[in-house]
N, C-alpha and C positions, 0 to 999 in steps of 0.2 A: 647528530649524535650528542648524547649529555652526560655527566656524569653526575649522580648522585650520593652523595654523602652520610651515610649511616650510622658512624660511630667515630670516636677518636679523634673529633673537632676541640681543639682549644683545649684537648685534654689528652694524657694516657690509658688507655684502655677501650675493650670492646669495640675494634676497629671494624669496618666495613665499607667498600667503596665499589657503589653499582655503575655500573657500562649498558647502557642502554643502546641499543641502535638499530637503525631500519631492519635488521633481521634477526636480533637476539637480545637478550640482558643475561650481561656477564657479572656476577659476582665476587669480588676481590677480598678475601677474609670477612669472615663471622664470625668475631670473637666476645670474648665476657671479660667485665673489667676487673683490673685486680686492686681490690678492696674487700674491706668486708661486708661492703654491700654486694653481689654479684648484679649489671645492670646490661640489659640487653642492648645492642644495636636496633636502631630501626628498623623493621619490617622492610625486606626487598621488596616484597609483590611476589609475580612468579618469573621467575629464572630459568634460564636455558643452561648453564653452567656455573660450578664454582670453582675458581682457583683460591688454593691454602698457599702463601706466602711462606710460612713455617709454624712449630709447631707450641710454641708460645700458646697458652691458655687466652690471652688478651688479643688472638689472631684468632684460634680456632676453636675455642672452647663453646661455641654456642651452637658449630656444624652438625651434631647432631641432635638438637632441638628443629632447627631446619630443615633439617634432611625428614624427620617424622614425616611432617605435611605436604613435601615433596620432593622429590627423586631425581635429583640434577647430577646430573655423572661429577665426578669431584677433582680436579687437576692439580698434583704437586711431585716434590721427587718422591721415590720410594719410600727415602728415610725421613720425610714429612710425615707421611701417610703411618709409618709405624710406632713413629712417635707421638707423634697425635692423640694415638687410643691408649698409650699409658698415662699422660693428662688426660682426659678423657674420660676413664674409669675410676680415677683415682677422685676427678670433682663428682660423681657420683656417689663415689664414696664416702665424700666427708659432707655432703647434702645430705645423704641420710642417717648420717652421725648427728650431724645437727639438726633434723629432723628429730629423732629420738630423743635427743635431751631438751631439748624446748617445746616438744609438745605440736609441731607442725608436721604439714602434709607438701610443702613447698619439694616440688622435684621438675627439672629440667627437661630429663631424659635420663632412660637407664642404660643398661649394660647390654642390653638386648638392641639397642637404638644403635650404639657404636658399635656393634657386630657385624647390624644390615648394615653399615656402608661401604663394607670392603667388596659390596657387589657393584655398587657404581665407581670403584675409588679407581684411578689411572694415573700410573706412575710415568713422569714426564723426565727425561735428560733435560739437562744441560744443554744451553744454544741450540738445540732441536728443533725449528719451527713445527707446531703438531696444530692440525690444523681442526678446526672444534665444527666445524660446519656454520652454515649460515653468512659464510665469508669471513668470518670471523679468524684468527691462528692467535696462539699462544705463544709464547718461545721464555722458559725461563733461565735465566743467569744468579748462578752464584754471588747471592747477596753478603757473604761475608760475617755476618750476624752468627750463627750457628751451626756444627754440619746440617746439610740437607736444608738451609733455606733458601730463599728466591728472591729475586725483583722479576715482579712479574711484566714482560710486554706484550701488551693486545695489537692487534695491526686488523684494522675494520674503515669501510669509506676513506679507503687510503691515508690512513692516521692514526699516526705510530704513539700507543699510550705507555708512558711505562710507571708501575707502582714499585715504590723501590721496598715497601714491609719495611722491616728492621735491617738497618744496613750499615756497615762498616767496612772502610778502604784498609784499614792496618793490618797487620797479620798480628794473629794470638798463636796460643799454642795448640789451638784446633784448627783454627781457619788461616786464608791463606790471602783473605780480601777479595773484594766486591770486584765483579766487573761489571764496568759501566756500559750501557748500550746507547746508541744516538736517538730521540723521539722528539718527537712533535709536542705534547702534552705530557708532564714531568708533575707526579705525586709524588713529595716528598714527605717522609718523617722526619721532625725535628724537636725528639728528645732532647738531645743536648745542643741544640741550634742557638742557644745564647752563652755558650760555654767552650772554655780550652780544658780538653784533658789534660793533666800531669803527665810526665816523660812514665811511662809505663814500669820501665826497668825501676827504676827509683821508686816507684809506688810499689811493684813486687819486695824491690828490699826491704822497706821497713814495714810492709806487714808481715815479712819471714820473722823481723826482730821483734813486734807484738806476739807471735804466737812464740818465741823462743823465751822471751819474757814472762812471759804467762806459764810457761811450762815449767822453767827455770826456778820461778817462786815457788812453786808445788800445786802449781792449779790448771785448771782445763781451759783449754783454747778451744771455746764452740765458735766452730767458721759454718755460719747462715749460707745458702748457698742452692741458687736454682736449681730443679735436678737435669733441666736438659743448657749441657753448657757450662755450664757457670763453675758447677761439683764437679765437671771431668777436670779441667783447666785449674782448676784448685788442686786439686789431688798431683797433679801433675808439678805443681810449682813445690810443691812438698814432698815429693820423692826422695829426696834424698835425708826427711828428718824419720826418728822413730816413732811406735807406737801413733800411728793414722790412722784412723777408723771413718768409715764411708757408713751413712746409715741414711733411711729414707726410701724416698722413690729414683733417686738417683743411681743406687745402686743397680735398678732397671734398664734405666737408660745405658747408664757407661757400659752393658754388659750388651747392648742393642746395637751401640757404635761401634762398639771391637769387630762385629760381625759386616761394619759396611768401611770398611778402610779405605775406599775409595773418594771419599766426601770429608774425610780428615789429611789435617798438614801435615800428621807425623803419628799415624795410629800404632805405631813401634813402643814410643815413647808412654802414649795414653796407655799402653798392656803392662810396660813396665813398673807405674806407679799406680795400674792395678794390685800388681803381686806386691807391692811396699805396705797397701792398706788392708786393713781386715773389715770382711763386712759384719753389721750388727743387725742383729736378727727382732729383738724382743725386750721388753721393758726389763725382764731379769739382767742383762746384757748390759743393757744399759748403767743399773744402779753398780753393778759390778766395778764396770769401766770409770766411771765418778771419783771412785773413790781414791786413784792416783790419778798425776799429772799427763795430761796425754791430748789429743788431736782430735777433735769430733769436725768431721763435715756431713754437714746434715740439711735437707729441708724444715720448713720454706725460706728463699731466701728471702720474703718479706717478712718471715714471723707470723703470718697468719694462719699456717695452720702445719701437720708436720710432725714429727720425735721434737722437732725444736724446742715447743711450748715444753713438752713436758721435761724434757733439758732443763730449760730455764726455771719450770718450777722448781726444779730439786737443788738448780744452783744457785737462786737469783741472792740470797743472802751470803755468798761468796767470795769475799773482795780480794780474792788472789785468783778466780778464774774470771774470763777476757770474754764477750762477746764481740766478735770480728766482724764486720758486715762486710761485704765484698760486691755489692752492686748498688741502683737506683734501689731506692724505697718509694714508691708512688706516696701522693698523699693519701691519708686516710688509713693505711698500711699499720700494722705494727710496727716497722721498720721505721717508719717515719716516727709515727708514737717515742719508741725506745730513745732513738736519736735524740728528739726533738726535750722530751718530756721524761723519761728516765721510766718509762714503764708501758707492759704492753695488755691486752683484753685478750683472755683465750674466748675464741671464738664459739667455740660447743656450749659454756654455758656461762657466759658474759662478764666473768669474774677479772678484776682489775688484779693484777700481778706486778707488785713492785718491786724494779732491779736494781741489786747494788754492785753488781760486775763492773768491770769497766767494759766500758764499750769505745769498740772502733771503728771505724768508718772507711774505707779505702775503693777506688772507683778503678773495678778493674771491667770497666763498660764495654759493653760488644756491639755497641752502638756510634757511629760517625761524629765527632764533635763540630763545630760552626765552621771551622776550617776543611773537616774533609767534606760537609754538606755543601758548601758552596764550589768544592771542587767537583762534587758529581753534577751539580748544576753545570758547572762550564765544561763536564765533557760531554751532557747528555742533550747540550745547548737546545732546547725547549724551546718554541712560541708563547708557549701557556705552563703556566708553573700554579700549583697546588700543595700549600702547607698544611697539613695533619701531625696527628701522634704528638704532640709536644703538651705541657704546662704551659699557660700564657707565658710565663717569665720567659720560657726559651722560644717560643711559637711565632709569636708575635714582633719579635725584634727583629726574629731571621726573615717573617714573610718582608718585613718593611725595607731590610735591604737586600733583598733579591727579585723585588716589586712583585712579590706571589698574593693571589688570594688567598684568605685564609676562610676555609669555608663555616658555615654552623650545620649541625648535626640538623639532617634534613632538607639540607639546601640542595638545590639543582644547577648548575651550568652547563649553559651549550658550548660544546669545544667543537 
């Protein structure tokens, strides 16, 4: 049995990790990297199955380029699966926005691509072994990452694989933490594998006092902000301020979570500071809302693409309104850009945009930091251990004290 490596070696983004074995090749996430390059994983071959970890773009954004060529039934929870095709339709959408203003023919897959695959797509519980044929079974657990994501376990030639996707032991105000299962062969992520999180509470207090600050002085608090995850749990930590406004593709989602309250820590709470926030519809709306003090949570939470840009174009000369950032910015990102360099590229038609907001930075991560990574190592206590999804800085420090390989995009080992 072997496992091949496809994407998200020594990097963030475009993950994928093939299961090869005497009776099948099982697929573990197809995803596209988030930058503003979009960059494919390696070519599986031909596959027997895919499982979707969760519904991150950088998991599953390239499933339906794959699926065109060929027709693999597709394994996740429900609320994977339905989330999925809101990312999904929406990088369709903004490929052919940027198609049109730059003059290209560049397209992935369309709308009609992520339609066909709710004929293969099979919604999997929780701790359920479901077993795939070929000897092969699946079983996925509550990754902790976002509602409805997975670590996924294969159990094939009697050996126990587990992918842990995006994973976190803490509880947030969505989730409620990871569980760990025991394996033989242990894929880990390790975003923040060279990193301690700040005490979480402390980090929510003072970005409650950046946006009361910002508001205070008479300007706008734009909180950047993934739309699966990131925007509900934000909105949620601001319940109890005025004048919030939800705008984006997020608005989607939180309206898709409410309906699976099963897979949330406290879907009570997320309805609540639905009804505190107002959604925003249209650029009219937008310019309106501007012009007093008030609370935007909006897409993308890297800045690449989103109402955000055009937020920031109308504010970026504004030094009493705050851009808040609330997660990782991969390199390459706007995110990164603004932090780094005080200015971001709208992506449609490549124009540099300089900010003079203040900007914030505050790491409300739904990802494991070096500490809880090395705790799911010693509950999941492995033979073989495989380091993925990190930046060298954090990648490479963690494989060297937990003695993991650390694989290159393309590479094969027999386990």
């Amino acid at each position: 049995m072997k496992l091949k490596f496809l994407g998200a070696c020594r990097e963030v983004g475009h993950s994928g990790v093939l299961l090869k074995s005497s009776g099948a090749n099982v697929l573990m996430d197809y995803g596209s990297k988030v930058k503003n390059e979009e960059t494919n994983p390696v070519a599986p071959g031909k596959i027997n199955a895919l499982v979707v970890s969760h519904s991150h773009l950088d998991h599953c954004g390239m499933v339906p380029m794959l699926y065109k060529w060929q027709k693999p039934p597709i394994y996740a929870t429900e609320l994977t699966h339905r989330t999925s095709h809101i990312l999904q339709y929406d990088s369709v959408k903004i490929v052919e926005l940027r198609n049109k203003m730059n003059g290209e023919k560049r397209q992935f897959y369309t709308d009609e691509d992520v339609d066909s695959m709710g004929r293969s797509e099979v919604p999997v519980d929780y701790k359920k072994a479901h077993n795939i044929g070929n000897g092969i079974s699946i079983e996925l657990s509550d990754a902790g990452h976002i509602p409805g994501s997975s670590s996924i376990l294969l159990e094939s030639e009697g050996k126990r694989v587990l992918y842990t996707g995006d994973i976190n032991l803490g509880k947030t105000y969505l989730t409620g933490g990871a569980d760990i299962p025991k394996a033989d062969v242990l894929i880990t992520e390790s975003t923040y594998g060279n990193v301690e999180h700040p005490n979480r509470k402390e980090t929510e207090k003072h970005f409650l006092e950046a946006v009361r600050n910002t508001v205070d002085r008479g300007g706008v608090a734009l909180v950047p902000a993934f739309a699966v995850g990131r925007s509900q749990e934000v909105l949620m930590m601001l319940s109890g301020m005025d004048d919030v406004y939800l705008d984006g593709m997020g608005k989607r989602v939180t309206e898709l979570y409410l309906k699976y309250p099963e897979f949330m820590r406290d879907s009570d709470a997320l309805s609540s500071a639905v009804e505190n926030a107002r959604f925003v519809q249209h650029n009219r709306e937008r310019d309106k809302i501007i012009k007093k003090p008030c609370i935007i949570v909006t897409t993308a939470g890297m800045l690449h693409g989103g109402p955000v840009v055009y937020y920031i174009r109308k504010l970026r000369k504004d030094t009493s309104s705050s851009i808040i950032l609330t997660g990782f910015q991969v390199e390459g990102t706007n995110g990164r850009l603004l932090a780094e360099q005080g200015h971001i590229v709208d992506r449609m038609d490549n124009t540099r945009i300089d900010v003079d907001m203040e900007v914030w930075k505050f790491n409300f991560s739904a990802h494991g930091d070096e500490k809880d990574l090395k705790e799911i190592v010693r509950r999941a206590n492995p033979d073989k251990i495989f380091v993925v999804h990190g930046d060298p800085e954090n990648c490479v420090p963690f494989a060297q004290s937990i003695g993991a390989a650390l694989p290159r995009e393309g590479e094969e080992f027999e386990i």
